[in-house]
C-alpha positions as CSV (number, residue, x, y, z in Angstrom):
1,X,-41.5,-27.6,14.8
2,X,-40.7,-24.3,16.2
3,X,-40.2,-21.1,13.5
4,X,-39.5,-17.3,14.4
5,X,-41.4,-16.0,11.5
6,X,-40.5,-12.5,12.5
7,X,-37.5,-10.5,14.0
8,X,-39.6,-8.2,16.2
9,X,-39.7,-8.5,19.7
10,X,-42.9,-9.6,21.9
11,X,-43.2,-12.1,19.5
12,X,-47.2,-13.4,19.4
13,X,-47.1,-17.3,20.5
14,X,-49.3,-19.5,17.9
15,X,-49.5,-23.1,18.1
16,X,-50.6,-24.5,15.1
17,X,-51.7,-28.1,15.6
18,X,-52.7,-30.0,11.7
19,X,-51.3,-33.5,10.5
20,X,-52.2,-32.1,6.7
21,X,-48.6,-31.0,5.0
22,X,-50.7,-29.3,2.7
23,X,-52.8,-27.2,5.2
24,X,-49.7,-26.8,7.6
25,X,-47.4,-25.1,4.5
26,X,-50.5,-23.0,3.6
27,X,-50.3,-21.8,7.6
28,X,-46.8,-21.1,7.5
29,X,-46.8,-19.0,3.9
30,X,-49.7,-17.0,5.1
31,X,-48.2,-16.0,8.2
32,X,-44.5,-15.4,7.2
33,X,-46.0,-12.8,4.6
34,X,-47.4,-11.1,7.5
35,X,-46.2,-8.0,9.2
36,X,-47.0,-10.0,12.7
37,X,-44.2,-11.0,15.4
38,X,-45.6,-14.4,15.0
39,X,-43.4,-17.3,17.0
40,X,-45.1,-20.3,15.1
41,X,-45.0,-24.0,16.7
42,X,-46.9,-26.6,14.7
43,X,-47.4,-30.4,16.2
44,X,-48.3,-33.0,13.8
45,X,-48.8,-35.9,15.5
46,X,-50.5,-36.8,19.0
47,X,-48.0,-37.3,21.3
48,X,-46.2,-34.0,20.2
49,X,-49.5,-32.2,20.7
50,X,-49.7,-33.6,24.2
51,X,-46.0,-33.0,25.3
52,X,-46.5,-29.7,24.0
53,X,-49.5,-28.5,25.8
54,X,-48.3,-30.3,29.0
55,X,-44.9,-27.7,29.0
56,X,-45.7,-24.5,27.1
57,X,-47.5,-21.7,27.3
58,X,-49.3,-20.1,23.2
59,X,-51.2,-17.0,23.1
60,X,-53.3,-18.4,20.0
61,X,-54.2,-21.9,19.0
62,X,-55.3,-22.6,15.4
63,X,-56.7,-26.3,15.1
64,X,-59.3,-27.9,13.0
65,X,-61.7,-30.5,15.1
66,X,-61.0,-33.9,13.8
67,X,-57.6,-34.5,13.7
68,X,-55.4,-36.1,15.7
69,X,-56.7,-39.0,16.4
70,X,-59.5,-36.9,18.2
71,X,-63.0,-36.8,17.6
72,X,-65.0,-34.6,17.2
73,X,-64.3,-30.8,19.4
74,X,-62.3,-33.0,21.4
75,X,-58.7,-31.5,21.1
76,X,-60.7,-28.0,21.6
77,X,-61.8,-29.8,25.4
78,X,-57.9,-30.9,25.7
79,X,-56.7,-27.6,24.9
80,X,-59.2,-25.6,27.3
81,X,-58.3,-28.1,30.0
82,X,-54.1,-27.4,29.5
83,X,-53.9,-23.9,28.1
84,X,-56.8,-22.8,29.9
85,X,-58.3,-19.3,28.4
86,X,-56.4,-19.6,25.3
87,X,-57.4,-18.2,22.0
88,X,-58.5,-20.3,19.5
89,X,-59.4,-20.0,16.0
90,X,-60.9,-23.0,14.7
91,X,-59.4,-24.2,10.7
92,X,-61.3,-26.6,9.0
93,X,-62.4,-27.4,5.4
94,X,-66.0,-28.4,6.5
95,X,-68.4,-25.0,6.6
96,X,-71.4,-26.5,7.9
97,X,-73.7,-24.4,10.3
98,X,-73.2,-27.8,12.8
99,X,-69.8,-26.9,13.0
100,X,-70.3,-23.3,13.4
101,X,-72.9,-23.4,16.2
102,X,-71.1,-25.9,18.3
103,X,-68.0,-23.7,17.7
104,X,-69.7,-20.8,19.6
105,X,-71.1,-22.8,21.7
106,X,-67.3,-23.5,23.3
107,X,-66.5,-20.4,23.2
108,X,-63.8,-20.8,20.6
109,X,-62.4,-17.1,19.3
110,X,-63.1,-17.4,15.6
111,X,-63.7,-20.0,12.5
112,X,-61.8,-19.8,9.5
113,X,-62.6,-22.4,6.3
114,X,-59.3,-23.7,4.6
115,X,-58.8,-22.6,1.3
116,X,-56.3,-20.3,-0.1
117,X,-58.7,-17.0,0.0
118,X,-59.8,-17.6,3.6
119,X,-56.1,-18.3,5.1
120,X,-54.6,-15.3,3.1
121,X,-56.7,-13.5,6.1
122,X,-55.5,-15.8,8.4
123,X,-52.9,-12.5,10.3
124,X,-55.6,-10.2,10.4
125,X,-58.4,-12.5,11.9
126,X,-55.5,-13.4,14.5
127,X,-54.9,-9.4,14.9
128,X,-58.5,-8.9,15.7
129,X,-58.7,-11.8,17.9
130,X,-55.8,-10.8,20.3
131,X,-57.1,-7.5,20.4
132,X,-60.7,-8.5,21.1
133,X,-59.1,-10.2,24.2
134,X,-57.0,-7.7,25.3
135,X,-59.6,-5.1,25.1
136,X,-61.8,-7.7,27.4
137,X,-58.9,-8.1,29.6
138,X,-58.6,-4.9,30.5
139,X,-62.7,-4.5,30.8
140,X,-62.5,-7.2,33.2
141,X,-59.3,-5.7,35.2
142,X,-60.8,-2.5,35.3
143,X,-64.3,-3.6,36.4
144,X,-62.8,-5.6,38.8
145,X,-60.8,-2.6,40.3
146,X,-64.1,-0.9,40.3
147,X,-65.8,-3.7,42.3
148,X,-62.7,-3.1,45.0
149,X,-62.8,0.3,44.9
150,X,-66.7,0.5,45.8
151,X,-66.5,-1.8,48.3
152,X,-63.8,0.4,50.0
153,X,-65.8,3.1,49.2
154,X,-68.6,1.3,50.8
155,X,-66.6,0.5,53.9
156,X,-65.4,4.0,54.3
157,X,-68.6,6.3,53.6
158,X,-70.4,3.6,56.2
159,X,-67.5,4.9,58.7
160,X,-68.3,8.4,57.8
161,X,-72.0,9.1,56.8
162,X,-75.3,7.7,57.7
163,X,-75.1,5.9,54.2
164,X,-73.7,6.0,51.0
165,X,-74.8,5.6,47.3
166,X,-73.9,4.8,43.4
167,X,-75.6,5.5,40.6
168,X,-75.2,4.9,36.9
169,X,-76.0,7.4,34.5
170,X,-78.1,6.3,31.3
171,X,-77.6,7.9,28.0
172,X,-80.9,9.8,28.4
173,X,-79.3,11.5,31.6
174,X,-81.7,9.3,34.1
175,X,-80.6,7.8,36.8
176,X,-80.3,3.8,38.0
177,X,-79.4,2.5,41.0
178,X,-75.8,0.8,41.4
179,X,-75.9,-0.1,45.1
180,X,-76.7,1.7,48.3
181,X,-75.9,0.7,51.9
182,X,-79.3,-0.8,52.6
183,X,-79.4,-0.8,56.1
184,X,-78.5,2.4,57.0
185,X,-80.3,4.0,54.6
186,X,-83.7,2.0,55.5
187,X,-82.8,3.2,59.3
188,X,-82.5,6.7,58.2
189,X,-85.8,7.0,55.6
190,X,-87.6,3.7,56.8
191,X,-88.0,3.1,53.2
192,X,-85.8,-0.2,51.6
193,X,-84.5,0.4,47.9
194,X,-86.7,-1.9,46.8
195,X,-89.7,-0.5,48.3
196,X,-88.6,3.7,47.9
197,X,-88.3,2.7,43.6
198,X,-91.5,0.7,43.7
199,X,-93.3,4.0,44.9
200,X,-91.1,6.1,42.7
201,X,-87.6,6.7,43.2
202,X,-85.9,8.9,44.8
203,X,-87.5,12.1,44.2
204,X,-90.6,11.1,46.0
205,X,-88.7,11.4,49.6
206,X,-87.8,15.0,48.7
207,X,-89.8,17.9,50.2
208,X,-91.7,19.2,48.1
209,X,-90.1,23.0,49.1
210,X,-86.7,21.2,48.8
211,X,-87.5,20.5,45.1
212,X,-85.6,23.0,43.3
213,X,-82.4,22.7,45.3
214,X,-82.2,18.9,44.6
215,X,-83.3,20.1,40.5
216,X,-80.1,21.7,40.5
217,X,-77.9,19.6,42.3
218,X,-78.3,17.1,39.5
219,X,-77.8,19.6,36.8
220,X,-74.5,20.7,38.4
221,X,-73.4,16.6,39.2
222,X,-74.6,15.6,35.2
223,X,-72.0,19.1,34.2
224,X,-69.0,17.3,35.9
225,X,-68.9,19.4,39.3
226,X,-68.4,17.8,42.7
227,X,-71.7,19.2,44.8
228,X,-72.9,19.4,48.3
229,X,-76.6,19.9,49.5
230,X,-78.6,19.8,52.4
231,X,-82.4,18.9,52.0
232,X,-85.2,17.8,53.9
233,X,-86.4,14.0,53.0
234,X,-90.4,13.0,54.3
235,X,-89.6,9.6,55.9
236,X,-92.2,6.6,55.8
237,X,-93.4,7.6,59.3
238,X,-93.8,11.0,57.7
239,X,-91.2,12.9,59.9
240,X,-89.4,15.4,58.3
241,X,-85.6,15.1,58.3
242,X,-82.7,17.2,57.0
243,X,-79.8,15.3,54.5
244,X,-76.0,17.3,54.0
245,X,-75.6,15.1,50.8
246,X,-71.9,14.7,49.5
247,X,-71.5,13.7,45.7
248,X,-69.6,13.2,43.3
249,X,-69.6,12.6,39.5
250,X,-67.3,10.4,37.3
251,X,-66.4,12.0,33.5
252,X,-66.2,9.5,31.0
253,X,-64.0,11.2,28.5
254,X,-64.3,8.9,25.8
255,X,-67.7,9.7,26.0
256,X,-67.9,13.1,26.8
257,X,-70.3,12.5,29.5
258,X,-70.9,12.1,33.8
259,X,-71.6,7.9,33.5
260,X,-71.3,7.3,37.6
261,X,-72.3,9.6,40.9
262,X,-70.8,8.3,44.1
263,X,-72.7,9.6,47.1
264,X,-72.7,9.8,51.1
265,X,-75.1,11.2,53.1
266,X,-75.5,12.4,56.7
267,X,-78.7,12.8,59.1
268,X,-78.3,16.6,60.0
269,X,-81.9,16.8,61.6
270,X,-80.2,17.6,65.3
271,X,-78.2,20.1,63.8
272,X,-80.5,21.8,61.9
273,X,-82.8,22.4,64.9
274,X,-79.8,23.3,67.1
275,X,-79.0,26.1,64.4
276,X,-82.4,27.4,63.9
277,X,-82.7,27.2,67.5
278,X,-79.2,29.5,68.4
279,X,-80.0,32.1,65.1
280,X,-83.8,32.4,67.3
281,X,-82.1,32.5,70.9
282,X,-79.5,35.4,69.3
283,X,-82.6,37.5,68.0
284,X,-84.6,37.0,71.3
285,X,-81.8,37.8,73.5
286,X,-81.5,41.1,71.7
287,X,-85.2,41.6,71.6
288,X,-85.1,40.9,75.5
289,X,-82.5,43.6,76.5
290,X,-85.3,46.0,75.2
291,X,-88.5,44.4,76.1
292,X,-90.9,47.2,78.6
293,X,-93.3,45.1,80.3
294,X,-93.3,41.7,80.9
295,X,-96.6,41.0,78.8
296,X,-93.8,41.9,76.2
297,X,-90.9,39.5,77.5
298,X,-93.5,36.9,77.0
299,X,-94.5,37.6,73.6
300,X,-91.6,38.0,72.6
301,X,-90.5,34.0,73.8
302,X,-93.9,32.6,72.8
303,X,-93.3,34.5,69.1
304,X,-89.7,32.9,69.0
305,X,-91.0,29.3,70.0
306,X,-93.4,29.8,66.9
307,X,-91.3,30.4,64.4
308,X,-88.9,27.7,65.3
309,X,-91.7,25.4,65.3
310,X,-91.7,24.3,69.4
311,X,-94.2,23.6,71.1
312,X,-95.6,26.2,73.6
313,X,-98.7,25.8,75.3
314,X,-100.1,28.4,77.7
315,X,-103.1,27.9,80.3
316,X,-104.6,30.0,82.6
317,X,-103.3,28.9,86.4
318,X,-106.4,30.4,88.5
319,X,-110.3,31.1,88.2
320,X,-109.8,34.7,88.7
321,X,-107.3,34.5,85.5
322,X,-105.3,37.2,86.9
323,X,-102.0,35.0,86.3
324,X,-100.9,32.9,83.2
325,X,-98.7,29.6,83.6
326,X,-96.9,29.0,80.7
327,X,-95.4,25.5,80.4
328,X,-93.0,24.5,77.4
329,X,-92.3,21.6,75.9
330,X,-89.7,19.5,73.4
331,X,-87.7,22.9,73.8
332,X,-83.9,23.5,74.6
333,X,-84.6,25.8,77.8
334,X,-81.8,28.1,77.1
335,X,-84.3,30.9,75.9
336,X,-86.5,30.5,78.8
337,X,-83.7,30.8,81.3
338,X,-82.7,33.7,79.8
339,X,-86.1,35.3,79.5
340,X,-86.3,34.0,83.2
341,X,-83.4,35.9,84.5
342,X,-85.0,39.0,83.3
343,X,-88.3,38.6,84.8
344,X,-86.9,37.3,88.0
345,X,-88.7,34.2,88.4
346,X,-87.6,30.6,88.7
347,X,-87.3,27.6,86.3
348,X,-89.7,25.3,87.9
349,X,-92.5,27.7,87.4
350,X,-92.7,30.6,85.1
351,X,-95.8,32.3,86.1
352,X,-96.8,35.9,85.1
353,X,-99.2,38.4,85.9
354,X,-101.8,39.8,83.2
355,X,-104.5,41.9,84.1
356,X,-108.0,41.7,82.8
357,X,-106.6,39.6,80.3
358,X,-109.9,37.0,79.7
359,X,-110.0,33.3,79.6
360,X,-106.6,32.5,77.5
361,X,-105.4,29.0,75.8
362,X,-103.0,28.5,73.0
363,X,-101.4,25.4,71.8
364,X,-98.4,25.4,69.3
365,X,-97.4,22.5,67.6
366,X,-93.7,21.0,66.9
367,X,-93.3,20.7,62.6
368,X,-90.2,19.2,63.4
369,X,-88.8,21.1,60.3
């Protein structure tokens, strides 16, 4: 029997299946008083149950267990196996915690005891069980468009950076790990995920003189704001590299608060040096142009190596010590040529004179900062 217990439109599809005319009329009274689009279709008997499950879809199913012919939760197993996910509130005049557990147990929606009090309700537990679903419908939809999304994400930072990052942020404002490209980011730091939180976390690969730029990065990320940062990181060989750190937060506004970062990041090491190295060669160059003596040219290239952290060694060439040859290396020979140009002398051997000038030796390390 099929009833339209309601004139509004996206009417809710119940099947009702009972074989009780008393419990069946106590259905129907409950939910035509309700202010429900309810589409009601009750079967009574087995073969209408079957021929009905076998050709129509329901958004709700309210059944009791035994009934039917079936034992036991078997109608529940028929159902599940024809309707699939269906909703199902489970009616029966039998309250016994037995009944209950194994209710859970098959995931059925709700469990509602037939008598008159307990059906009056029967419109708003059916309410709060469609809603319940739909609000875990679109929890799954939208954590499965999440899933996509980071695995393009993924796709496209690996593309792009050296690696790339997601973390979730915790009530308390700390930070746990969502997923990280694992490969590139061992190949970068030499550290796995597993192994850098073991020690720590995160914050243990930042240089210590980088601290307070990394301090407020996350105060500005937590805030809401997009933020980029470059920062050294000590690597597990204990090198010292430099990170240009793209990131950015996700506002939650139901709860007022930054609950995701999304992060790529890019080895900048090269470039670094390359800078330091051009804003040194610029300041040299000028320093050159006015240099007096050549004792001064070379001061002035062995004080530039220093500060950029190159290494410049310098050994006396002859017994007498009357000449210094200077020999430079894991530096871009761009100042020397130039310093070269102004002395006169060649590439292959930049040699100078200093008088009286004593036994002389002086090794300068690379930092590599």
């Amino acid at each position: 029997m099929n009833e339209q217990l309601s004139s509004r439109s996206q009417s809710i599809r119940v099947l009702h299946v009972d074989d009780n005319p008393h419990d069946i009329a106590l259905v129907r009274d409950a939910l035509v008083h309700a202010d429900l689009p309810i589409e009601l279709h009750t079967v009574t008997s087995f073969r209408q149950f079957a021929e009905t499950i076998a050709n129509r879809d329901f958004d709700l199913v309210l059944t009791d267990y035994n009934i039917l012919g079936f034992s036991g939760f078997e109608v529940i197993d028929r159902l599940q196996e024809h309707l699939g996910d269906v909703a199902v509130i489970l009616l029966t005049g039998t309250g016994s915690e037995e009944v209950a557990i194994e209710a859970l147990r098959r995931n059925i929606d709700d469990y509602v005891i037939k008598t008159p009090a307990h059906i009056r309700q029967l419109p708003h537990r059916i309410e709060a069980v469609l809603e319940r679903r739909r609000l875990l419908r679109e929890k799954e939809e939208a954590e499965a468009a999440l899933r996509l999304s980071e695995a393009r994400y993924r796709e496209i930072s690996e593309l792009m950076s050296d690696y790339a990052y997601s973390f979730h942020i915790l009530q308390d404002g700390g930070m746990q790990l969502d997923w990280i490209t694992a490969r590139s980011f061992a190949r970068i730091t030499g550290f796995t995920p597993e192994d850098l939180w073991a020690r720590g976390g995160w914050t243990t690969l930042i240089h210590p003189d980088d601290m307070p730029i990394v301090q407020k990065r996350a105060q500005r990320l937590l805030s809401g704001r997009p933020d980029v940062s470059e920062f050294r990181i000590i690597t597990k060989s204990g090198d010292i590299r430099w990170l240009r750190d793209h990131a950015h937060p996700v506002w939650d506004e139901r709860e007022q608060r930054v609950v995701r970062i999304y992060g790529a990041a890019r080895d900048i090491t090269q470039q670094m040096r390359q800078r330091r190295l051009l804003d040194a060669l610029n300041k040299a160059a000028a320093a050159l142009t006015t240099a007096r003596s050549l004792d001064e040219i070379f001061e002035i290239v062995r004080q530039t190596l220093r500060k950029i952290g190159y290494t410049c060694m310098v050994l006396p060439l002859d017994d007498n010590q009357e000449r210094l040859y200077t020999r430079y290396l894991g530096f871009d020979s761009a100042l020397l040529r130039r310093a070269e140009e102004l002395v006169g002398m060649g590439h292959e051997d930049f040699s100078i004179a200093v008088a009286n000038s004593g036994p002389f030796r002086e090794v300068v390390s690379e930092d590599k900062t």
